[in-house]
KOLNU-45212 format. One record per atom (N, C-alpha, C, O, CB): atom name; x, y, z; residue in three letters. Coordinates in Angstrom, 2 decimals, decimal comma, padded with zeros to 5 digits, always signed. Atoms other than C-alpha are relative to their C-alpha. Glycine has a CB too. Layout:
N
  name        x        y        z  resn
    CA        X        Y        Z   ALA
...
% end
This chain:
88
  name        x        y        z  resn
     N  -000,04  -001,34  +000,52   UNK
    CA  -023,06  -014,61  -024,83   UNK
     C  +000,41  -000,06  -001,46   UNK
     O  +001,46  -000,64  -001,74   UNK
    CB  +000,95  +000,90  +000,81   UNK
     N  -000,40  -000,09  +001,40   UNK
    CA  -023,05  -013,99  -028,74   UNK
     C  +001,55  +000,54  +000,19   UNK
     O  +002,02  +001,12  +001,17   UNK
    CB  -001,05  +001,07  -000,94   UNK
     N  -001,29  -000,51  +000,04   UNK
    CA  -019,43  -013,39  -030,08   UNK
     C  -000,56  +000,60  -001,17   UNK
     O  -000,61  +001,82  -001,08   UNK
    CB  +001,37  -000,93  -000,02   UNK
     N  +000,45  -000,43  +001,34   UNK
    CA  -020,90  -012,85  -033,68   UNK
     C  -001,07  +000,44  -000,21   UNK
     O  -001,81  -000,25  -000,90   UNK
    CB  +000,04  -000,76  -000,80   UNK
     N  +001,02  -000,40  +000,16   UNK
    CA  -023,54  -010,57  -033,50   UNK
     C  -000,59  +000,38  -001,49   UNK
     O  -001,60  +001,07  -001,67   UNK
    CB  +000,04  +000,85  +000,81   UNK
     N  +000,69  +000,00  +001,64   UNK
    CA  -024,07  -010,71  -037,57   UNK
     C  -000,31  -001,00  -000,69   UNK
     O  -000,48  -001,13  -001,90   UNK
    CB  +000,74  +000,53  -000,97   UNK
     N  +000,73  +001,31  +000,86   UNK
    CA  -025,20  -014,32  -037,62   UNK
     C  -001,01  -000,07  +002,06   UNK
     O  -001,02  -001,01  +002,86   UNK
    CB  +001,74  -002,08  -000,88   UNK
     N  +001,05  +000,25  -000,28   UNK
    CA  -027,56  -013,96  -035,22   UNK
     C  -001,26  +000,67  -000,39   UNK
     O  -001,55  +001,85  -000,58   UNK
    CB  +000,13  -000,07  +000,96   UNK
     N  +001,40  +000,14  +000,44   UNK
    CA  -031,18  -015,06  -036,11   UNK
     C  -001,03  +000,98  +000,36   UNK
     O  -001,74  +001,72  -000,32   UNK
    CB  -000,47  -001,16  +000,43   UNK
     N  +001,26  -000,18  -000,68   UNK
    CA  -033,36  -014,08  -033,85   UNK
     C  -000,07  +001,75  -000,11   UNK
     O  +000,76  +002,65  -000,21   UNK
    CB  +000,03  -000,73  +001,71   UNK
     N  +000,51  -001,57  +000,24   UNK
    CA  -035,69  -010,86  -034,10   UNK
     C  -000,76  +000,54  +001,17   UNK
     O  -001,98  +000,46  +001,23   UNK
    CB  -001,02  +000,16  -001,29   UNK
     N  +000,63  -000,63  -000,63   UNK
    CA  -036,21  -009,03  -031,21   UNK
     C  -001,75  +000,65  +000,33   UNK
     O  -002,27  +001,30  -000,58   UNK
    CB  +000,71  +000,52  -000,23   UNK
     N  +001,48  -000,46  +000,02   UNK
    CA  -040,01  -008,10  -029,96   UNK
     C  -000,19  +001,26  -000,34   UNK
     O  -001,27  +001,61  -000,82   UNK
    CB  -000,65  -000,13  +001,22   UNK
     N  +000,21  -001,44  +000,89   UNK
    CA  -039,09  -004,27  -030,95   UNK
     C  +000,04  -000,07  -001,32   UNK
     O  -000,57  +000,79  -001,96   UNK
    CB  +001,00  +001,05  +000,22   UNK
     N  -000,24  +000,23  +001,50   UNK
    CA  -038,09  -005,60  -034,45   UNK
     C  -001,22  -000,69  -000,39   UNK
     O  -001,55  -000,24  -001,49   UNK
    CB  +001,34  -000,88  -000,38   UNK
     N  +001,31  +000,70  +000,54   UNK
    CA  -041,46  -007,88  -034,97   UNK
     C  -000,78  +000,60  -000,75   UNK
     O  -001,73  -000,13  -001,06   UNK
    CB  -000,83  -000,39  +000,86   UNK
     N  +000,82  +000,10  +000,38   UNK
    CA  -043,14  -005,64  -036,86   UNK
     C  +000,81  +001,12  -001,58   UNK
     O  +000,43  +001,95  -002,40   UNK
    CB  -001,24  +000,26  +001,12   UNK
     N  -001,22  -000,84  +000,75   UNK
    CA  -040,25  -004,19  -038,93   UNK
     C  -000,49  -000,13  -001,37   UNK
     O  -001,53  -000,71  -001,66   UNK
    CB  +001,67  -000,65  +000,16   UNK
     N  -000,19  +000,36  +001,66   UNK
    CA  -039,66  -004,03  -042,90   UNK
     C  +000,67  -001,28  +000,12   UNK
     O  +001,42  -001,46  +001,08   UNK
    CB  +001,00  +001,15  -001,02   UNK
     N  -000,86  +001,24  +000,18   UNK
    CA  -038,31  -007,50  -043,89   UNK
     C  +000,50  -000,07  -001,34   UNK
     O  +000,41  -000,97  -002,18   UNK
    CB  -000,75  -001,29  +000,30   UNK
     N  -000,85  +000,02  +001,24   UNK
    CA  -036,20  -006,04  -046,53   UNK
     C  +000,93  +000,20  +000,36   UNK
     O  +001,27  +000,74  +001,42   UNK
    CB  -000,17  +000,73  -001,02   UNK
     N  -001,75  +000,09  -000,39   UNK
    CA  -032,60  -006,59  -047,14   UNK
     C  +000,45  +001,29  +000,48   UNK
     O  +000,92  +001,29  +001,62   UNK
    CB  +001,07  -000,36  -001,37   UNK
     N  -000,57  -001,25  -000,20   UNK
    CA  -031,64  -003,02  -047,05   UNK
     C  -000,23  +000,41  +001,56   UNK
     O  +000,61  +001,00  +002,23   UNK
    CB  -000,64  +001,03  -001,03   UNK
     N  -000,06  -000,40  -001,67   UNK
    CA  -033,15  -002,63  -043,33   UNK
     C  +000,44  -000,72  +001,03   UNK
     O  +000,56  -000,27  +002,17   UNK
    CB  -001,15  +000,23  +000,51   UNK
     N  -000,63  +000,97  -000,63   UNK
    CA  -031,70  -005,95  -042,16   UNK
     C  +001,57  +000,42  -000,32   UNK
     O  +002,36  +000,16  +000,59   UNK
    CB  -000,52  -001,46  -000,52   UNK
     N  -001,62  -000,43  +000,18   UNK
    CA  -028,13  -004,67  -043,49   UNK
     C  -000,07  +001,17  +000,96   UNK
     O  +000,82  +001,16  +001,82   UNK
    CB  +000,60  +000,50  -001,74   UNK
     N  -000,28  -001,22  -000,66   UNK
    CA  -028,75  -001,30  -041,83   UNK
     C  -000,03  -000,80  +001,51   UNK
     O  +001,05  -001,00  +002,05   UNK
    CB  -001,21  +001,39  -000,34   UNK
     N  -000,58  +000,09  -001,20   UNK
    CA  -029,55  -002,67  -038,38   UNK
     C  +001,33  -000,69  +000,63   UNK
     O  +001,96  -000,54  +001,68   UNK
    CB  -000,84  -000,40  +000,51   UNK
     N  -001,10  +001,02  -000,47   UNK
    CA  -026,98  -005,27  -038,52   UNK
     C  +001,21  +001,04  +000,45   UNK
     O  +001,74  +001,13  +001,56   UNK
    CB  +000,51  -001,18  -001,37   UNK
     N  -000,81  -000,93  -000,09   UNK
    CA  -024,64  -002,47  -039,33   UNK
     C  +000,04  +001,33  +001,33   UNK
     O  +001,05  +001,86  +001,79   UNK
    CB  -000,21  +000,44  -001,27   UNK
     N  -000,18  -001,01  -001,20   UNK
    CA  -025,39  +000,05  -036,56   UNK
     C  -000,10  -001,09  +001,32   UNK
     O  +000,36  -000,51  +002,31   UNK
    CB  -001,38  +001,37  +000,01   UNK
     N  -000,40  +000,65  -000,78   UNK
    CA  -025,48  -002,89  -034,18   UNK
     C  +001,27  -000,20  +000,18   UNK
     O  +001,74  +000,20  +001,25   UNK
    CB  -000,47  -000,80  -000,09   UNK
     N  -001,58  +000,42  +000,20   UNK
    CA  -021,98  -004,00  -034,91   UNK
     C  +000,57  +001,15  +000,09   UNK
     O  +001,79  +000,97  +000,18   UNK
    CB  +000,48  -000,72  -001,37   UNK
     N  -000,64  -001,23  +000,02   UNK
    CA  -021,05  -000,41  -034,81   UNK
     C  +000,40  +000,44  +001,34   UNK
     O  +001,50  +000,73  +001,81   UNK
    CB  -000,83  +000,96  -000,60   UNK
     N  -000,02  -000,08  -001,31   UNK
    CA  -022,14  +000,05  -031,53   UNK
     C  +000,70  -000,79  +001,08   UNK
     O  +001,16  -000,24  +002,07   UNK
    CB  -001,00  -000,04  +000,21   UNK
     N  -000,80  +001,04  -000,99   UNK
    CA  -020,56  -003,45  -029,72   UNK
     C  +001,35  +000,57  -000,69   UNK
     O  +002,19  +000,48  +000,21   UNK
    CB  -000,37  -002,01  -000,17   UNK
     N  -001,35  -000,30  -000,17   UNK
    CA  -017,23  -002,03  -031,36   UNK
     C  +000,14  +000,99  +000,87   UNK
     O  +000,62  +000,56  +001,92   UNK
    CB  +000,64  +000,32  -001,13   UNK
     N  +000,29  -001,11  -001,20   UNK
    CA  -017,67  +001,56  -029,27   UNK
     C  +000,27  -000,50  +001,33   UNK
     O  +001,05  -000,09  +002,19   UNK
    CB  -001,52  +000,49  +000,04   UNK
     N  +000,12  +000,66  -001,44   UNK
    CA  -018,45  -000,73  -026,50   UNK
     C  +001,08  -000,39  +000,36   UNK
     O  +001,49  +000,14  +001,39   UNK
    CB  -000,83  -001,09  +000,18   UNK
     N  -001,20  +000,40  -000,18   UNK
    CA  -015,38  -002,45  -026,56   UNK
     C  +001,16  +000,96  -000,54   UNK
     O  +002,21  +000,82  +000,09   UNK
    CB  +000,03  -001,23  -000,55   UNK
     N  -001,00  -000,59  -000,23   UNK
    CA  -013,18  +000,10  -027,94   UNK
     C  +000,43  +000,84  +001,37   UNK
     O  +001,57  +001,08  +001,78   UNK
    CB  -000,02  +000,61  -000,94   UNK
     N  +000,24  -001,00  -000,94   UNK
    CA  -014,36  +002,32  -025,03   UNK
     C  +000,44  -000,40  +001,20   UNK
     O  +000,71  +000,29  +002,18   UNK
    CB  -001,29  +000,37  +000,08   UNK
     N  +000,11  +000,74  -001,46   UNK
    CA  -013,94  -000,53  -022,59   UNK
     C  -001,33  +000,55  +000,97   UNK
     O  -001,19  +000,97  +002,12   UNK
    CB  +001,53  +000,35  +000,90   UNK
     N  +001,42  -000,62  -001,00   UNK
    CA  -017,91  +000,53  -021,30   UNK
     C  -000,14  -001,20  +000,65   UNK
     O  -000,89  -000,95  +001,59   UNK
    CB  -001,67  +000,55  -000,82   UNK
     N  +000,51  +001,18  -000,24   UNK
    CA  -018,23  -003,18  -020,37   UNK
     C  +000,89  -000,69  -000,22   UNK
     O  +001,33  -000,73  -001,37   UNK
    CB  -001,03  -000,35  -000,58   UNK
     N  -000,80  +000,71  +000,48   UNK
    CA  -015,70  -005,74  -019,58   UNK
     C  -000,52  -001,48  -000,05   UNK
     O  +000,08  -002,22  +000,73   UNK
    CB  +001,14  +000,23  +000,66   UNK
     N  +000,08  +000,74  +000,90   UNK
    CA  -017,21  -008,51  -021,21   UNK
     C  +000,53  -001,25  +000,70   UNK
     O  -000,18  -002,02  +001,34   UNK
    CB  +000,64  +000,49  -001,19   UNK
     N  -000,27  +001,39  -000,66   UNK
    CA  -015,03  -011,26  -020,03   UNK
     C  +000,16  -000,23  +001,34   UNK
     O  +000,05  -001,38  +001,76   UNK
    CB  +001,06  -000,50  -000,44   UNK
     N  +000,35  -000,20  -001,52   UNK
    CA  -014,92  -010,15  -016,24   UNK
     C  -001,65  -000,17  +000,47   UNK
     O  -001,93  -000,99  +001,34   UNK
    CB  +000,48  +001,57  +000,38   UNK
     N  +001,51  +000,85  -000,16   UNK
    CA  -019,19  -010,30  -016,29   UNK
     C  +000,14  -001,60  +000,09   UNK
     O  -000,04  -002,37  +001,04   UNK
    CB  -001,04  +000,29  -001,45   UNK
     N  +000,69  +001,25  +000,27   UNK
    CA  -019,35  -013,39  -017,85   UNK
     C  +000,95  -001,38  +001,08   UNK
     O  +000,64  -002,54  +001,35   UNK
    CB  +000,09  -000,25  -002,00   UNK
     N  -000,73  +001,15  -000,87   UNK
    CA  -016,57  -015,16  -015,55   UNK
     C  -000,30  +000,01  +001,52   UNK
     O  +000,07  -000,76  +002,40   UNK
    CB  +001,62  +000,14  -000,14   UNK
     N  +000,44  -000,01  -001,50   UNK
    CA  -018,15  -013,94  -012,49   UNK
     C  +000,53  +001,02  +000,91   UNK
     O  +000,11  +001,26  +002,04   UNK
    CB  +000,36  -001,24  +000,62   UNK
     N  -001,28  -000,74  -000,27   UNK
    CA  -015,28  -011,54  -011,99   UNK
     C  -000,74  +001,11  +000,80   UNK
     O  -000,74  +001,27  +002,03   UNK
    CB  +000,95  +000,54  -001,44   UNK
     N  +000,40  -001,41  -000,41   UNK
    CA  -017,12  -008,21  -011,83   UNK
     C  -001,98  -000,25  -000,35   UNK
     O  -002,49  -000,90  -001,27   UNK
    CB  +001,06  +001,49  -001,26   UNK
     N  +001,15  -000,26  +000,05   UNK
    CA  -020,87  -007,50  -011,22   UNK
     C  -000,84  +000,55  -001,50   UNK
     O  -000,29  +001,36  -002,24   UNK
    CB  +000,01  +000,84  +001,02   UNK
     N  +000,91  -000,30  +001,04   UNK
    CA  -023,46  -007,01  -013,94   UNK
     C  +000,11  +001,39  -000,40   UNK
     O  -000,71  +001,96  +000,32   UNK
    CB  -001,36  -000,30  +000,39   UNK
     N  +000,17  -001,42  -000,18   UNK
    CA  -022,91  -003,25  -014,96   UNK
     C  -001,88  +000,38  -000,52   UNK
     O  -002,63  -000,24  -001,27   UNK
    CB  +001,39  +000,87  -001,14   UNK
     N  +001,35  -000,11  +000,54   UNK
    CA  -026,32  -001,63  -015,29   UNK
     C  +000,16  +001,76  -000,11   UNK
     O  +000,73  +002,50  +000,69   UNK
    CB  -001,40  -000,76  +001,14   UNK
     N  -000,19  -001,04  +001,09   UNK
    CA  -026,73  +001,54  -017,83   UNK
     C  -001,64  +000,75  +000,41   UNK
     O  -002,81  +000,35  +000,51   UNK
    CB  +000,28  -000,80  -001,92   UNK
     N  +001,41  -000,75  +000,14   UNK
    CA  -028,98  +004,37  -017,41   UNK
     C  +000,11  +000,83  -001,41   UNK
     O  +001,04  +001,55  -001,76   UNK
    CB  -000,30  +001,14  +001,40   UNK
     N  -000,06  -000,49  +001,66   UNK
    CA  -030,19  +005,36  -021,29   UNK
     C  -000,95  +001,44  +000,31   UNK
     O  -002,08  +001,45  +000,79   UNK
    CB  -000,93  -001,40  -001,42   UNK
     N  +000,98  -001,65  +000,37   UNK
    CA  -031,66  +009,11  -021,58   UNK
     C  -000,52  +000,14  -001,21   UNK
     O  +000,17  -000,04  -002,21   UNK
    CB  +000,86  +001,44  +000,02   UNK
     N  +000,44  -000,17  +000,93   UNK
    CA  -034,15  +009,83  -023,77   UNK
     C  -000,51  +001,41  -000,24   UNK
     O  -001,12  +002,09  +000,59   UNK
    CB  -000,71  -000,89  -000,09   UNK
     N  +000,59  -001,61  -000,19   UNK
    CA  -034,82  +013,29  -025,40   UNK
     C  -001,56  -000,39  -000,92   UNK
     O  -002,57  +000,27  -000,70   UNK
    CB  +001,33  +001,62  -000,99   UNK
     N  +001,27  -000,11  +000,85   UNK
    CA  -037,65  +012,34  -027,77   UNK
     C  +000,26  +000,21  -001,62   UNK
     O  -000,57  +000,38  -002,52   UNK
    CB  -000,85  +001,27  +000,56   UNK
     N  +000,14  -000,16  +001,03   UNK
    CA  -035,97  +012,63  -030,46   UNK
     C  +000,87  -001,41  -001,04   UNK
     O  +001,65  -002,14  -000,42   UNK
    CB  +000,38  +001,45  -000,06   UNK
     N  -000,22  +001,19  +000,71   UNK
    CA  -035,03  +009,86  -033,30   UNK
     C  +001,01  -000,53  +000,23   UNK
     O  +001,13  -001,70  -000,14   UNK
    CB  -000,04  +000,06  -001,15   UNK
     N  -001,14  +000,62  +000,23   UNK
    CA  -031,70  +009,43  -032,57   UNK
     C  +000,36  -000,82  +001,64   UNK
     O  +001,21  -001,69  +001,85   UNK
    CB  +001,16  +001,23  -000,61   UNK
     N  -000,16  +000,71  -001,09   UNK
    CA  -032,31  +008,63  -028,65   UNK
     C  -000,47  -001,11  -000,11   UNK
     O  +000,03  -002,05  +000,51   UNK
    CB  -000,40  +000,49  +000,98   UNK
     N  +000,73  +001,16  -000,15   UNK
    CA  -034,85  +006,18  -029,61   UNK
     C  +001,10  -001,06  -001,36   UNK
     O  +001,26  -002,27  -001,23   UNK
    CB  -002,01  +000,39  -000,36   UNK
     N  -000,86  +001,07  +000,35   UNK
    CA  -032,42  +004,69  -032,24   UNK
     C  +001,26  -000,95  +000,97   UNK
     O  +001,63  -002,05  +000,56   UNK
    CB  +000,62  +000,65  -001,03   UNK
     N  -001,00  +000,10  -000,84   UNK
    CA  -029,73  +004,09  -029,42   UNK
     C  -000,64  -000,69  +000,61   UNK
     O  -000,20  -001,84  +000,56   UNK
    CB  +000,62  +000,97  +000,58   UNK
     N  +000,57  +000,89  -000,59   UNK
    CA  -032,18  +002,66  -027,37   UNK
     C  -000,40  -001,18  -000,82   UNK
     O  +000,25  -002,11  -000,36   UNK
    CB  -000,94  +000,55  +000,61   UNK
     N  -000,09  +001,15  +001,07   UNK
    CA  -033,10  -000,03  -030,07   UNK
     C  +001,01  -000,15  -000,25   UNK
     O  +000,91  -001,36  -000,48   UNK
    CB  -000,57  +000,04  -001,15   UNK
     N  -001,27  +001,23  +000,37   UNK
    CA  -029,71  -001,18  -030,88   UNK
     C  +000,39  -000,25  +001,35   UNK
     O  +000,89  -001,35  +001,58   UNK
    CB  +001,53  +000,52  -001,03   UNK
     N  -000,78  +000,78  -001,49   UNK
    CA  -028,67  -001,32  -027,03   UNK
     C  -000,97  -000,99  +000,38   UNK
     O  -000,51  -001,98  +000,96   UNK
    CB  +000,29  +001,11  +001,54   UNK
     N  +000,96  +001,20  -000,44   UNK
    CA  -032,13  -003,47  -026,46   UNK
     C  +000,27  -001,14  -001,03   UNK
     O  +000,30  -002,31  -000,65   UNK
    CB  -001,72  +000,44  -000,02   UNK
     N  -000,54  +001,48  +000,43   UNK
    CA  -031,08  -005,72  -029,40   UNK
     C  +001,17  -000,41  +000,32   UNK
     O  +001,20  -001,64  +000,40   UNK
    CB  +000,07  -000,22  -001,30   UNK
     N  -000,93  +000,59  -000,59   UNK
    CA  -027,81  -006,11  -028,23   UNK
     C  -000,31  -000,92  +001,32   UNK
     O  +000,14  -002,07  +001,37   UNK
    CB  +000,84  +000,99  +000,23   UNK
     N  +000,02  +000,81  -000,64   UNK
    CA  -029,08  -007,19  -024,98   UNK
     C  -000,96  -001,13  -000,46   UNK
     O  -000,84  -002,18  +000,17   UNK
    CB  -000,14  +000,51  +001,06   UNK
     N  +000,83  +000,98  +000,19   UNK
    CA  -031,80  -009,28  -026,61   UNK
     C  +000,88  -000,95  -000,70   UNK
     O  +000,35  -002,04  -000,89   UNK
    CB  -001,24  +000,40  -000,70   UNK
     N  -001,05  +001,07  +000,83   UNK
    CA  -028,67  -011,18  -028,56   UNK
     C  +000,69  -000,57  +000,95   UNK
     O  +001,24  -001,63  +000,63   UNK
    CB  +001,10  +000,62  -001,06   UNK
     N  -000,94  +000,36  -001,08   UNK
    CA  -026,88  -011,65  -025,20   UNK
     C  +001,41  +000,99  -000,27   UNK
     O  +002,39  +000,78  +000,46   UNK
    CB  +000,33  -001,76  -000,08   UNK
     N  -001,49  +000,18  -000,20   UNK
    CA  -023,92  -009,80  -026,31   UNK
     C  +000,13  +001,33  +000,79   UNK
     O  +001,30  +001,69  +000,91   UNK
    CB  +001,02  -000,15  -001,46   UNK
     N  +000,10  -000,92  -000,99   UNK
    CA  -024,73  -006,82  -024,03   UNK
     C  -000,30  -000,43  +001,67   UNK
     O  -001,46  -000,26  +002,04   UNK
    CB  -001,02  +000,84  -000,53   UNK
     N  +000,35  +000,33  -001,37   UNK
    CA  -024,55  -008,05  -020,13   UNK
     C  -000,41  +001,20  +000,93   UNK
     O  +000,29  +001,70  +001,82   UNK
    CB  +001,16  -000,70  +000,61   UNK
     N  +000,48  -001,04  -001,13   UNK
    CA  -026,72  -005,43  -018,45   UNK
     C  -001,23  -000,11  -000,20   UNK
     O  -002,02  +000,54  +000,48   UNK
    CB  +000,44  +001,51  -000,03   UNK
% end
């Protein structure tokens, strides 16, 4: 499971067809990292209970209204899990 989700590489299959300018690689980085703090301030996911076997996989139902800001939410929670550091 990533610990440092702002050195990882890899570009998601929703991101493949993205801008590959700095300014939109700083922005997602930034609302990614925004979001795994939430996660963990919130305690939504305990993180080291998944990964030790402790507690079951939680699995998240995402609502979408149609409008930009559901489908942003859904893109940073699918790159989180595409980084590993989201276990669901």
């Amino acid at each position: 499971m990533a610990d440092d989700v702002t050195s990882f590489t890899g570009v998601p299959p929703l991101f493949a067809e993205t801008p590959d300018s700095v300014s939109f690689k700083k922005l997602r980085k930034r609302l990614v990292r925004g979001a795994l703090q939430a996660i963990d301030a919130y305690g939504m996911v305990d993180r080291r209970a998944v990964e030790s076997g402790a507690a079951p996989r939680p699995k998240w139902l995402v609502c979408l209204s149609g409008g930009k800001d559901s489908y942003g939410l859904l893109a940073v929670l699918m790159d989180l899990q595409y980084q590993g550091a989201l276990p669901v």
